[in-house]
N, CA, C and O atoms as CSV, one atom per row, in Angstrom:
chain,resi,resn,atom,element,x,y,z
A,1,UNK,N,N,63.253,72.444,101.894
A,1,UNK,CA,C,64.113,71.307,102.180
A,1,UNK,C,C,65.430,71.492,101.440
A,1,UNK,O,O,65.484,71.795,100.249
A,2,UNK,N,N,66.554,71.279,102.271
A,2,UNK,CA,C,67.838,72.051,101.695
A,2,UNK,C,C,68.444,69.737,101.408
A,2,UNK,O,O,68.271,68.725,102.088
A,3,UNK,N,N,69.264,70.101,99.773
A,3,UNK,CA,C,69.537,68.972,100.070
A,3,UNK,C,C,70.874,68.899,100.332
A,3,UNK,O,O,71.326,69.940,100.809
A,4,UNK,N,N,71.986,67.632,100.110
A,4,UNK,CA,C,73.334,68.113,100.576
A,4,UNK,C,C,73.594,67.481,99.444
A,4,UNK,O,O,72.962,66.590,98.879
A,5,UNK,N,N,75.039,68.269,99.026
A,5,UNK,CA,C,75.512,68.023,97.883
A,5,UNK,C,C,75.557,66.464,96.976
A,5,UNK,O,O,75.449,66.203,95.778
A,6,UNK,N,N,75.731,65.784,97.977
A,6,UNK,CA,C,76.001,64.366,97.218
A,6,UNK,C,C,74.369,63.852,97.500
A,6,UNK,O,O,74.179,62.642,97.626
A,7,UNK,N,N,73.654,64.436,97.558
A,7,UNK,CA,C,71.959,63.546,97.716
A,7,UNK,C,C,71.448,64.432,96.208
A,7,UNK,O,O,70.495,63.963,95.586
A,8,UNK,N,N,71.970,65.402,95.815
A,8,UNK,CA,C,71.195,66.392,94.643
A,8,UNK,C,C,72.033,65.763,93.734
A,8,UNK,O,O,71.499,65.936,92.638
A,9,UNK,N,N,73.318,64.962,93.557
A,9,UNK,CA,C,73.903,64.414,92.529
A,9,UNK,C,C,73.210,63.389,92.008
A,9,UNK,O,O,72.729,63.199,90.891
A,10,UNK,N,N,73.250,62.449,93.480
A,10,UNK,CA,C,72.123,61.057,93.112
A,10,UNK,C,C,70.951,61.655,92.597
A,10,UNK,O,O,70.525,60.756,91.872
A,11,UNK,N,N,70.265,62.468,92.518
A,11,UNK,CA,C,68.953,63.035,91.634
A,11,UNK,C,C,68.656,63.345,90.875
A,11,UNK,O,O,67.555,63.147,90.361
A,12,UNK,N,N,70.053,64.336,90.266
A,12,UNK,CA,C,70.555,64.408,89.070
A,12,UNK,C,C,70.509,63.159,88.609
A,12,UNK,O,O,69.524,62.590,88.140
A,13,UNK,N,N,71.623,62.725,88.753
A,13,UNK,CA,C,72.033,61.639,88.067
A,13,UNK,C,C,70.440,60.581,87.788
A,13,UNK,O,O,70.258,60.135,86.655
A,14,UNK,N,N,69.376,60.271,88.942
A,14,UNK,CA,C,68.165,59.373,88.536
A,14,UNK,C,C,67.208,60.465,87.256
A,14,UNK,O,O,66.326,60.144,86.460
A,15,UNK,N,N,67.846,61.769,87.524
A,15,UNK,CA,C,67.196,62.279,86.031
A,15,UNK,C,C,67.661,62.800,84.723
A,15,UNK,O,O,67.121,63.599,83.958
A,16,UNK,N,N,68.612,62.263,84.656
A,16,UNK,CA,C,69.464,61.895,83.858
A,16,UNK,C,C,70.471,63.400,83.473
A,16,UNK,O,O,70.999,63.538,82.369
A,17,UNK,N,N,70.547,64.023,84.150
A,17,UNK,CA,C,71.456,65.345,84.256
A,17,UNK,C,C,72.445,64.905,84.739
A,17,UNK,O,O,72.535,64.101,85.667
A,18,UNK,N,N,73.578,65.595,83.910
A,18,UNK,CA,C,74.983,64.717,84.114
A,18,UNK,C,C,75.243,65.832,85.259
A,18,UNK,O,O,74.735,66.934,85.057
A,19,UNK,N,N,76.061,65.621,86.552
A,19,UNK,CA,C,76.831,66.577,87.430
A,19,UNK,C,C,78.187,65.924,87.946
A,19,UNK,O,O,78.489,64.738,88.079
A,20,UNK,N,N,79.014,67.273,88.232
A,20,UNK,CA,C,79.870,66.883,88.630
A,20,UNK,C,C,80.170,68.122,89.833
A,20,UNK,O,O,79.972,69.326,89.671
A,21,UNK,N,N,80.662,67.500,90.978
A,21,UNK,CA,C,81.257,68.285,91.945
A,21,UNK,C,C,82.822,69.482,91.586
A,21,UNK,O,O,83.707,68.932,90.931
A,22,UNK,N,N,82.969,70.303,91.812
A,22,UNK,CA,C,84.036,70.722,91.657
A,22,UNK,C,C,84.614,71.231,92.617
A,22,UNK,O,O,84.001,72.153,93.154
A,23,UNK,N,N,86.143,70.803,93.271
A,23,UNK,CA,C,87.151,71.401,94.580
A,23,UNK,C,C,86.771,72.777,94.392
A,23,UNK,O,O,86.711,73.213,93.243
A,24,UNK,N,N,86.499,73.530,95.396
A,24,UNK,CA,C,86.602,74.843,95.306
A,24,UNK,C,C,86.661,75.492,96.662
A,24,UNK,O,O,85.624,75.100,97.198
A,25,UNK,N,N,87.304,76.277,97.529
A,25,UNK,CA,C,87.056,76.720,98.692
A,25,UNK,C,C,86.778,78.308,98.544
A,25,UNK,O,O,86.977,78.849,99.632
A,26,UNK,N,N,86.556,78.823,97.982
A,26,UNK,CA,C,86.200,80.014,97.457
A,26,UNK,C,C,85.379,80.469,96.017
A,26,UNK,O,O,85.826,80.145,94.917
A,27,UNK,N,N,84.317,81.138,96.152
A,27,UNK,CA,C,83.592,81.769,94.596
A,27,UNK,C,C,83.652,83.590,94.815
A,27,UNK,O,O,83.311,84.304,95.758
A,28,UNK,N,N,84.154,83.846,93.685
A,28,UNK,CA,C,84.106,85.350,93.479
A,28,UNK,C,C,82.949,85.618,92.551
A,28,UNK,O,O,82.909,85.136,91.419
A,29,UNK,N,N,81.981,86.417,93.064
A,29,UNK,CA,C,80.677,86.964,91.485
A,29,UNK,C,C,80.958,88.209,92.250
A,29,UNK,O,O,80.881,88.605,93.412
A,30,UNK,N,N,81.487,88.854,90.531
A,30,UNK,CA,C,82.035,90.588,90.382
A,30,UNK,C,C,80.789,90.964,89.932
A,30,UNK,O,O,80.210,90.258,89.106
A,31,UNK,N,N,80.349,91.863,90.310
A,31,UNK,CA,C,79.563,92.936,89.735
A,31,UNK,C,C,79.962,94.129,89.840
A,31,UNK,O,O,80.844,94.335,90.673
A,32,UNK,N,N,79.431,95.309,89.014
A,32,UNK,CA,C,79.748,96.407,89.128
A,32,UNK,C,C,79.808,97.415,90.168
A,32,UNK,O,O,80.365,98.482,89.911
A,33,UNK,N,N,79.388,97.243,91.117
A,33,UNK,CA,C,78.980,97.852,92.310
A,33,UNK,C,C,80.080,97.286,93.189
A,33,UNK,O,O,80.416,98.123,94.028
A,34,UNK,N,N,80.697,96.244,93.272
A,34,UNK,CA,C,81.462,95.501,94.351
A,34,UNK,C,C,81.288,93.653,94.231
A,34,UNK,O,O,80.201,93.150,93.945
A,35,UNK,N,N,82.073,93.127,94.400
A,35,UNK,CA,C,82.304,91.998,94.521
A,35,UNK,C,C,81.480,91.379,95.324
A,35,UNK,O,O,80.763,92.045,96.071
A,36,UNK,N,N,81.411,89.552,95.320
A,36,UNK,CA,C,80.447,89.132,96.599
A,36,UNK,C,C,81.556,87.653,96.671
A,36,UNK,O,O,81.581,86.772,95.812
A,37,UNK,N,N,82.267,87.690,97.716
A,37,UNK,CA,C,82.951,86.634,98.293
A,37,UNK,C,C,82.572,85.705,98.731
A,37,UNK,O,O,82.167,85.810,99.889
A,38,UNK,N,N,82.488,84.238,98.031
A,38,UNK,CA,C,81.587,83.084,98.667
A,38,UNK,C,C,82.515,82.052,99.548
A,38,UNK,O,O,82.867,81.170,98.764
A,39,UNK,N,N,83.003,81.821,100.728
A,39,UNK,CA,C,83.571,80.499,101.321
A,39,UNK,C,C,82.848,79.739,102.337
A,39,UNK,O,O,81.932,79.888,103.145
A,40,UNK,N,N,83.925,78.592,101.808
A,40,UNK,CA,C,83.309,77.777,102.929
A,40,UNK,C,C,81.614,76.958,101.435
A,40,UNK,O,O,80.427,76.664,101.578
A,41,UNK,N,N,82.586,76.953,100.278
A,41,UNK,CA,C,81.307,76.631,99.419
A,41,UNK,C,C,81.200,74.936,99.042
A,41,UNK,O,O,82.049,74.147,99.456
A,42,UNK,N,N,80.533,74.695,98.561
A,42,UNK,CA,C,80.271,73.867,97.858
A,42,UNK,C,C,79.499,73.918,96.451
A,42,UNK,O,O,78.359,74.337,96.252
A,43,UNK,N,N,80.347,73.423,95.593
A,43,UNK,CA,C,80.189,73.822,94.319
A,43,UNK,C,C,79.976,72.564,93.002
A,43,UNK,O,O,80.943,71.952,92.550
A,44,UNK,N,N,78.564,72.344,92.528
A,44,UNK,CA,C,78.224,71.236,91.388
A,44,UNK,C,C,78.053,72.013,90.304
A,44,UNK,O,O,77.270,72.963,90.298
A,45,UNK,N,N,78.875,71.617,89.161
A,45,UNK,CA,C,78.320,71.719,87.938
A,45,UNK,C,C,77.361,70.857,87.409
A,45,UNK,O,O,77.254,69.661,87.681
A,46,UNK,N,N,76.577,71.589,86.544
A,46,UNK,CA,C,75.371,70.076,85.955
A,46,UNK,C,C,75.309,70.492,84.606
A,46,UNK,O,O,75.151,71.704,84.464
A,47,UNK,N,N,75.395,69.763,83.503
A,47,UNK,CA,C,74.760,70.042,81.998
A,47,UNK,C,C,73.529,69.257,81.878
A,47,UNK,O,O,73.269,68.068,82.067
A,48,UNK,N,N,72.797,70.351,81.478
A,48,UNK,CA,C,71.348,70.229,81.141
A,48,UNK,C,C,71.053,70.319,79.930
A,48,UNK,O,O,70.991,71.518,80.201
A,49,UNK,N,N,70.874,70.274,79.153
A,49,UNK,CA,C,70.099,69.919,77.798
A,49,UNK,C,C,71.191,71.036,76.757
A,49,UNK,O,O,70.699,71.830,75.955
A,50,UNK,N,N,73.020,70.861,77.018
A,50,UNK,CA,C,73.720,71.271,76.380
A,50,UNK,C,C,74.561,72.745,77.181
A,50,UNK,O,O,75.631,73.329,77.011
A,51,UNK,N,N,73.655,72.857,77.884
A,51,UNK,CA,C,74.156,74.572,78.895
A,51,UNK,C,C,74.571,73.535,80.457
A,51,UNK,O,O,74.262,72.476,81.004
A,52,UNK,N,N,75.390,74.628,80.608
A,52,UNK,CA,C,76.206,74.457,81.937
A,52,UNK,C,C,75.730,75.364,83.169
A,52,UNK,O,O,75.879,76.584,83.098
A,53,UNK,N,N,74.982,74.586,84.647
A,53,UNK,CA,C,74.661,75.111,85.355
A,53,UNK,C,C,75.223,74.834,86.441
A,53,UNK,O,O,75.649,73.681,86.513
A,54,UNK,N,N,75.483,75.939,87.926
A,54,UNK,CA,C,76.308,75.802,88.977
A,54,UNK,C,C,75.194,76.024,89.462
A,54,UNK,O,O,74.142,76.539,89.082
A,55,UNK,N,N,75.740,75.364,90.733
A,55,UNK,CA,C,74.672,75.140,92.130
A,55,UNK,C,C,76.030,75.654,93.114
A,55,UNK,O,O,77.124,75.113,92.952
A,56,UNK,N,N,75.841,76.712,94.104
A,56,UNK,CA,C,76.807,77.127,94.993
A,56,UNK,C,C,76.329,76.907,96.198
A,56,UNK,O,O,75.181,77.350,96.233
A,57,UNK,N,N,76.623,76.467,97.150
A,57,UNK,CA,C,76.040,76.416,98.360
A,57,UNK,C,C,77.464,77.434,99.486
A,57,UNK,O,O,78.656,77.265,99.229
A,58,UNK,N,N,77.131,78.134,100.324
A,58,UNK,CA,C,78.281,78.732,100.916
A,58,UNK,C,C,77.948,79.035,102.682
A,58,UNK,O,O,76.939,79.426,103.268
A,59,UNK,N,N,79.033,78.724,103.050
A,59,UNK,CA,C,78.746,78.840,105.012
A,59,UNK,C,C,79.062,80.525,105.372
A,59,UNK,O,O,78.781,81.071,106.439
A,60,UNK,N,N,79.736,81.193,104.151
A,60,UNK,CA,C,79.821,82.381,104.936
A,60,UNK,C,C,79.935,83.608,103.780
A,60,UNK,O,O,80.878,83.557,102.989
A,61,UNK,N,N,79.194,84.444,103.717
A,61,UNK,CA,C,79.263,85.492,102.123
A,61,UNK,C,C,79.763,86.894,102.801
A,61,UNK,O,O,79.157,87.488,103.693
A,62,UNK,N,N,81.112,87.339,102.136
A,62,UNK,CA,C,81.228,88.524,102.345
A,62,UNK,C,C,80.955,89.823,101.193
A,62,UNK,O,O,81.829,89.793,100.327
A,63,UNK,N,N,80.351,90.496,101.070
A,63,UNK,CA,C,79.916,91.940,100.208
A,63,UNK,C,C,81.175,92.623,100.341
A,63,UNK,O,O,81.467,93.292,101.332
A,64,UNK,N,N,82.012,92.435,99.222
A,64,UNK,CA,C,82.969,93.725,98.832
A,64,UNK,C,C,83.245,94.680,98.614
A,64,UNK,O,O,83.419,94.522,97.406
A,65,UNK,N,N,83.533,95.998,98.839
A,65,UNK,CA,C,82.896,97.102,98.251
A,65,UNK,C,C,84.203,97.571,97.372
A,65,UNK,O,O,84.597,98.736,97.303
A,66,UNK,N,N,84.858,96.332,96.650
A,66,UNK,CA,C,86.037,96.557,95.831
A,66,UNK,C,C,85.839,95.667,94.629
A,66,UNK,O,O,84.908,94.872,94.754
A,67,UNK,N,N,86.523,95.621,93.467
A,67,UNK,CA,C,86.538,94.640,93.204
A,67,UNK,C,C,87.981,94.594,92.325
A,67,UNK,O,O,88.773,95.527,92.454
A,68,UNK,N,N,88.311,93.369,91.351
A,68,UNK,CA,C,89.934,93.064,91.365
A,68,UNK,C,C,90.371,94.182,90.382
A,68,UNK,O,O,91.527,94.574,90.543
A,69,UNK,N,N,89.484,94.897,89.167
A,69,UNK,CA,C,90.327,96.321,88.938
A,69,UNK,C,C,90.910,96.974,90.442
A,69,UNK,O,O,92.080,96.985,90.825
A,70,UNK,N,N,90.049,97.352,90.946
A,70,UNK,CA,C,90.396,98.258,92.101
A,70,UNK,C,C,91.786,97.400,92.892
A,70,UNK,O,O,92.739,98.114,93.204
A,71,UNK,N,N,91.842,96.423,93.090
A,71,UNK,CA,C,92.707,95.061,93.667
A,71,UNK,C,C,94.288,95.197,92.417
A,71,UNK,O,O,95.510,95.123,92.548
A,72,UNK,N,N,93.496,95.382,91.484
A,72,UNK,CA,C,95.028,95.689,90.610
A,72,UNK,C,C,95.647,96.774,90.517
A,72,UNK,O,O,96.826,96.776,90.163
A,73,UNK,N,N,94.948,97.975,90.828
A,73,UNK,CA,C,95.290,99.785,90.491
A,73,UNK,C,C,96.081,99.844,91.733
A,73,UNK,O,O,97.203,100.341,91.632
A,74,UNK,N,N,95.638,99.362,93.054
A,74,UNK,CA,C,96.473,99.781,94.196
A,74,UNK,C,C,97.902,98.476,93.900
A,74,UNK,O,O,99.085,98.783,94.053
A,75,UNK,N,N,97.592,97.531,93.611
A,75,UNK,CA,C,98.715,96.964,93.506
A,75,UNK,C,C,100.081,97.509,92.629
A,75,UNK,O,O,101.211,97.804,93.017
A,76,UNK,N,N,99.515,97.508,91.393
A,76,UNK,CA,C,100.271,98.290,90.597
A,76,UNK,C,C,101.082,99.853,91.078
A,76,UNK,O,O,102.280,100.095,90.934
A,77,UNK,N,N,99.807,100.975,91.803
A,77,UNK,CA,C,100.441,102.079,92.291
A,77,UNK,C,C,101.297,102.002,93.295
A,77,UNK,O,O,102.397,102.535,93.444
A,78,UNK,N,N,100.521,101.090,94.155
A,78,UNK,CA,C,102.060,100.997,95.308
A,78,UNK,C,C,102.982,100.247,95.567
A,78,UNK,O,O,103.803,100.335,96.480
A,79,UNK,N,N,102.805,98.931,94.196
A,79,UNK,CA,C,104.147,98.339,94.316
A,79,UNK,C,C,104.284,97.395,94.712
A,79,UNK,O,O,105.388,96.854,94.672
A,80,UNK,N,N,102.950,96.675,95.390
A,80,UNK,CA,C,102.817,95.731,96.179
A,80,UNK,C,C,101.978,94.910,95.708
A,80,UNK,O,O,101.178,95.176,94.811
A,81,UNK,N,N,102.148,93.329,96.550
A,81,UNK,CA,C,101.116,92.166,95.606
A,81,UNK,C,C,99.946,92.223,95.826
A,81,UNK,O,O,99.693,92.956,96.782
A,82,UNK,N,N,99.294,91.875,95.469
A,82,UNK,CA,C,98.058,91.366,95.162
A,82,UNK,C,C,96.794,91.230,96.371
A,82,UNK,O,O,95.616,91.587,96.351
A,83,UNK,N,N,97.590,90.576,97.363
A,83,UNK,CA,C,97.226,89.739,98.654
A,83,UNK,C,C,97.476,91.289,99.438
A,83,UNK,O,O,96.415,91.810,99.784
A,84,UNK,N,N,98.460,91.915,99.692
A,84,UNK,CA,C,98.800,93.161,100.476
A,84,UNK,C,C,97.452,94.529,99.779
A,84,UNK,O,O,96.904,95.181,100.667
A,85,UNK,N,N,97.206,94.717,98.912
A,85,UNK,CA,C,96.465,95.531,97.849
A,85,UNK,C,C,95.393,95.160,98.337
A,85,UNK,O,O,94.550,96.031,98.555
A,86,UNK,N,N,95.030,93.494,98.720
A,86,UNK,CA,C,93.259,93.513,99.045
A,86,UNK,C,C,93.273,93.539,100.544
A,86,UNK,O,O,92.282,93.506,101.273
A,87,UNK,N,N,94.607,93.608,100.927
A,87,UNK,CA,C,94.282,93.978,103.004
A,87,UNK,C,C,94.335,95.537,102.878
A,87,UNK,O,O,93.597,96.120,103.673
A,88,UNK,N,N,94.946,96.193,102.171
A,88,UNK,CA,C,95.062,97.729,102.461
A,88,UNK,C,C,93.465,97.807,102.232
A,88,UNK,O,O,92.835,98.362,103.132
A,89,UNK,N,N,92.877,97.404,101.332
A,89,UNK,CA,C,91.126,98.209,100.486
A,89,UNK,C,C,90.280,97.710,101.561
A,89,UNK,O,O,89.336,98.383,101.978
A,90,UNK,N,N,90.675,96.164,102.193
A,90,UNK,CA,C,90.008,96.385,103.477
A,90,UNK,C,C,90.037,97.222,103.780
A,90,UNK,O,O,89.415,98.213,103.398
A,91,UNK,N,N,91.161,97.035,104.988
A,91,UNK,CA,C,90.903,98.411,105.838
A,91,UNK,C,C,90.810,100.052,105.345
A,91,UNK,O,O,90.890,100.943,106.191
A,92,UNK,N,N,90.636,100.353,103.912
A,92,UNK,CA,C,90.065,101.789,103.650
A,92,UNK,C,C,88.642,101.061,103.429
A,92,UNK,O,O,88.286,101.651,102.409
A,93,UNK,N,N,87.928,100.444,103.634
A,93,UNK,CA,C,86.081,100.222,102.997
A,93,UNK,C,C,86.260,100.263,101.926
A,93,UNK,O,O,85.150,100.139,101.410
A,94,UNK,N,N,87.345,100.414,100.812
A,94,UNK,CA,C,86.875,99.864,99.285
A,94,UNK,C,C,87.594,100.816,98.421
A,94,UNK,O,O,87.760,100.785,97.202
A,95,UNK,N,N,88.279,102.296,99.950
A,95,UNK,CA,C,88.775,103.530,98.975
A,95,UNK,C,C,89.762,103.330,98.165
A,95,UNK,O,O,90.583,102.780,98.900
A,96,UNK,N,N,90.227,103.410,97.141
A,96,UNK,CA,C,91.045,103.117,97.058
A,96,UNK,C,C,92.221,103.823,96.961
A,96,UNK,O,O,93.317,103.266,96.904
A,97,UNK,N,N,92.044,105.157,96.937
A,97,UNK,CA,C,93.176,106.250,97.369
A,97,UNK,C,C,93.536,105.948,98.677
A,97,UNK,O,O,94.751,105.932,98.875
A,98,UNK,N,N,92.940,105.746,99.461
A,98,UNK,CA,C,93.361,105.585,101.122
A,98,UNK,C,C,94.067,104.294,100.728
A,98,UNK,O,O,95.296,104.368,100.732
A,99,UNK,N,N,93.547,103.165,100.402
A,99,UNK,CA,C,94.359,102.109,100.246
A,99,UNK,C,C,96.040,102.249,99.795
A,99,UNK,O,O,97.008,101.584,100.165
A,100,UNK,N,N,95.968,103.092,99.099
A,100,UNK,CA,C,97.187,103.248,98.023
A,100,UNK,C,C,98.468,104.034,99.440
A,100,UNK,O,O,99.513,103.638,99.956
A,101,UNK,N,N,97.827,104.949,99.539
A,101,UNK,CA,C,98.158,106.395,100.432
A,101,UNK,C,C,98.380,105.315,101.978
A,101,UNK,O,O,99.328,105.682,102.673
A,102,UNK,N,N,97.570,104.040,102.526
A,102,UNK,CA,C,97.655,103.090,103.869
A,102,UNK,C,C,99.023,102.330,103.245
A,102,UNK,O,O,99.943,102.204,104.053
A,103,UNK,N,N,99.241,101.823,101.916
A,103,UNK,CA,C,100.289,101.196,101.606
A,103,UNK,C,C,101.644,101.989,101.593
A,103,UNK,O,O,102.714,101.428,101.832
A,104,UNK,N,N,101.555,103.113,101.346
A,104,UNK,CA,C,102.815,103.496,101.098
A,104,UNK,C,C,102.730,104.487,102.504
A,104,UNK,O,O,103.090,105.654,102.350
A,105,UNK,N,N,102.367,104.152,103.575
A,105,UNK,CA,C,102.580,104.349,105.097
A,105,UNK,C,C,103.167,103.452,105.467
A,105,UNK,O,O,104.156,103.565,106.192
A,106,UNK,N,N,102.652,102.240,105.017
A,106,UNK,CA,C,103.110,101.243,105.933
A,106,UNK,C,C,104.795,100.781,105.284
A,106,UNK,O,O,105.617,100.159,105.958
A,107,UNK,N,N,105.022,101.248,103.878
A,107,UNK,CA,C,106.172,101.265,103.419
A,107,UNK,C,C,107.246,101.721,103.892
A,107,UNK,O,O,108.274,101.060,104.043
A,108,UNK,N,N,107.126,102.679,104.117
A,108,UNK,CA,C,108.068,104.063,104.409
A,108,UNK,C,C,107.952,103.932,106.009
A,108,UNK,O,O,108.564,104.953,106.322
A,109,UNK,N,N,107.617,103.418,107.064
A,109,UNK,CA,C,107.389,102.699,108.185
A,109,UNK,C,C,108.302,101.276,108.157
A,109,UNK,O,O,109.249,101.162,108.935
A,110,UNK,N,N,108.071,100.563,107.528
A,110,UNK,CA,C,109.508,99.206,107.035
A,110,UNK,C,C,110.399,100.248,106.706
A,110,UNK,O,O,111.456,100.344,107.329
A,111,UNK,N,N,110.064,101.169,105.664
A,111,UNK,CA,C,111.849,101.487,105.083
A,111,UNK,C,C,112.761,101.893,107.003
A,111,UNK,O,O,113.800,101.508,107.540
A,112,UNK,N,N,111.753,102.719,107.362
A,112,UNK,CA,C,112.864,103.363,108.819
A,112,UNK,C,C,112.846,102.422,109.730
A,112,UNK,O,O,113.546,102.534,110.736
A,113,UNK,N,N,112.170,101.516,109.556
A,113,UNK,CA,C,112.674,100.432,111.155
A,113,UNK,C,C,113.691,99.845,110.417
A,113,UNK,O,O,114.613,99.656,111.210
A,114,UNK,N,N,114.007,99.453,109.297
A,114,UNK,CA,C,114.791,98.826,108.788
A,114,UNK,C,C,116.520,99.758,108.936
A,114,UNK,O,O,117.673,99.331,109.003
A,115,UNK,N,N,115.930,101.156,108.938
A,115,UNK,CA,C,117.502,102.143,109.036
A,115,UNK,C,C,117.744,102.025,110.254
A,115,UNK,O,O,118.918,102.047,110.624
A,116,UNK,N,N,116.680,101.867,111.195
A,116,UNK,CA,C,117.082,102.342,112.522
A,116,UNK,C,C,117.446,100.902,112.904
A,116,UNK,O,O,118.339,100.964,113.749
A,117,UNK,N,N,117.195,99.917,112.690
A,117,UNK,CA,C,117.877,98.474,112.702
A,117,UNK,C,C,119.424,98.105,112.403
A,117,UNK,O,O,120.235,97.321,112.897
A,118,UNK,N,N,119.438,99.110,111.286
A,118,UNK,CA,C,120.985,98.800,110.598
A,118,UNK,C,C,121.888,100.194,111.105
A,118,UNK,O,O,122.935,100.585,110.589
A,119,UNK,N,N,121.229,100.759,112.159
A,119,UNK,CA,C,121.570,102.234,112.585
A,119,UNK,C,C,121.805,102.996,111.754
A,119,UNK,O,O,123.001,103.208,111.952
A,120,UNK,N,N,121.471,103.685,110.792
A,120,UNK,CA,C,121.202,104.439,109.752
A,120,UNK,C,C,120.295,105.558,110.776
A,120,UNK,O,O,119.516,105.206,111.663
A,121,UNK,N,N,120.718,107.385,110.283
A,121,UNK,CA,C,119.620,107.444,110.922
A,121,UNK,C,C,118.205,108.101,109.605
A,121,UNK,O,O,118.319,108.462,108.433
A,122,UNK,N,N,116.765,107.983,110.693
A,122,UNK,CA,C,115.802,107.720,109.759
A,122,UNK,C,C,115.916,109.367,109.126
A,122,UNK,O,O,116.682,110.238,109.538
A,123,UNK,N,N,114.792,109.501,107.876
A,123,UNK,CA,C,114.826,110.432,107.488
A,123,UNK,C,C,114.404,111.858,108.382
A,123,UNK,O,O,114.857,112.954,108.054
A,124,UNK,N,N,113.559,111.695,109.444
A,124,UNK,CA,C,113.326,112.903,110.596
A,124,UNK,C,C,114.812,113.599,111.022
A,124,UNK,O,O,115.202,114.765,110.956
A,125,UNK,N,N,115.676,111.950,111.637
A,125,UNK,CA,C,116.950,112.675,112.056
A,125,UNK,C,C,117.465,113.308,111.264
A,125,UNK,O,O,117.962,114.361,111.663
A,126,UNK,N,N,117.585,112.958,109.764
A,126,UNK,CA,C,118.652,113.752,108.703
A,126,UNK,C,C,118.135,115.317,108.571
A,126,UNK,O,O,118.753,116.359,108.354
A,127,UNK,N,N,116.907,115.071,108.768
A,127,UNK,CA,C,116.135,116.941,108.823
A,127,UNK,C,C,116.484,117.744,109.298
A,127,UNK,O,O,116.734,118.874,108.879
A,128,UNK,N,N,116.602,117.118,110.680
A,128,UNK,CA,C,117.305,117.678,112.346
A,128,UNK,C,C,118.490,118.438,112.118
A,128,UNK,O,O,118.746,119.640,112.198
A,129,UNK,N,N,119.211,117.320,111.781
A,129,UNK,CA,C,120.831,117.341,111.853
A,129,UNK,C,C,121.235,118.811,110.392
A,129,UNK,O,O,122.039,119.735,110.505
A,130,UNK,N,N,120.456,118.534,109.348
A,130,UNK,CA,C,120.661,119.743,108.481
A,130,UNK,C,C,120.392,120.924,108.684
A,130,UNK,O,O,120.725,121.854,107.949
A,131,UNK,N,N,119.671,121.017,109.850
A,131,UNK,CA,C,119.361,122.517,110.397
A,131,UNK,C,C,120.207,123.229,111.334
A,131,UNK,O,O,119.903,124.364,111.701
């Protein structure tokens, strides 16, 4: 029997365990192996006899095969935030050389639409033209 968040408070609370709900639309638990992405959660704290316990309930869990070192090394190497660093490790499965090596493709891809925008020509043409 699954209960819903505000029926396990009232129960708490008739047994005298203090809880409190906490806003959360996301839980991260890192482990060494890879991350485990919780949304779509619902999240009670309760103190029990001085210790602090979470109750997570979640509609959808994704298995990471990264976690935020790896999320900071590509950020840092290629220059880019945070949010861009965890779409590149997507799409490498977790590599994070490919990630690094997918970011600074997609860089140098902006840098020449951006020349060929401002008619500059890209670095291929300058190759051309020096030969």
């Amino acid at each position: 029997m699954m209960l819903d968040p505000a029926s396990m408070e009232r129960m708490l609370k008739q047994l005298g365990i203090k809880a409190r709900r906490i806003d959360a639309d996301e839980v991260i638990i890192k482990g060494s192996a890879g991350d485990l992405l919780l949304k779509g959660v619902d999240v009670v704290e309760m103190n029990m006899q001085g210790k602090k316990v979470f109750q997570i309930s979640a509609s959808h869990i994704e298995e990471l095969s990264y976690n935020s070192d790896d999320i900071e090394l590509v950020s840092q190497e290629a220059h880019i935030s945070r949010e861009l660093a965890e779409d590149f490790l997507k799409k490498a499965k977790g590599d994070v050389a490919e990630a690094i090596l997918l970011a600074q493709e997609a860089q140098q891809e902006t840098q020449s639409q951006a020349e060929v925008e401002e008619g500059r020509p890209c670095e291929d043409e300058k190759s051309g033209q020096e030969q």
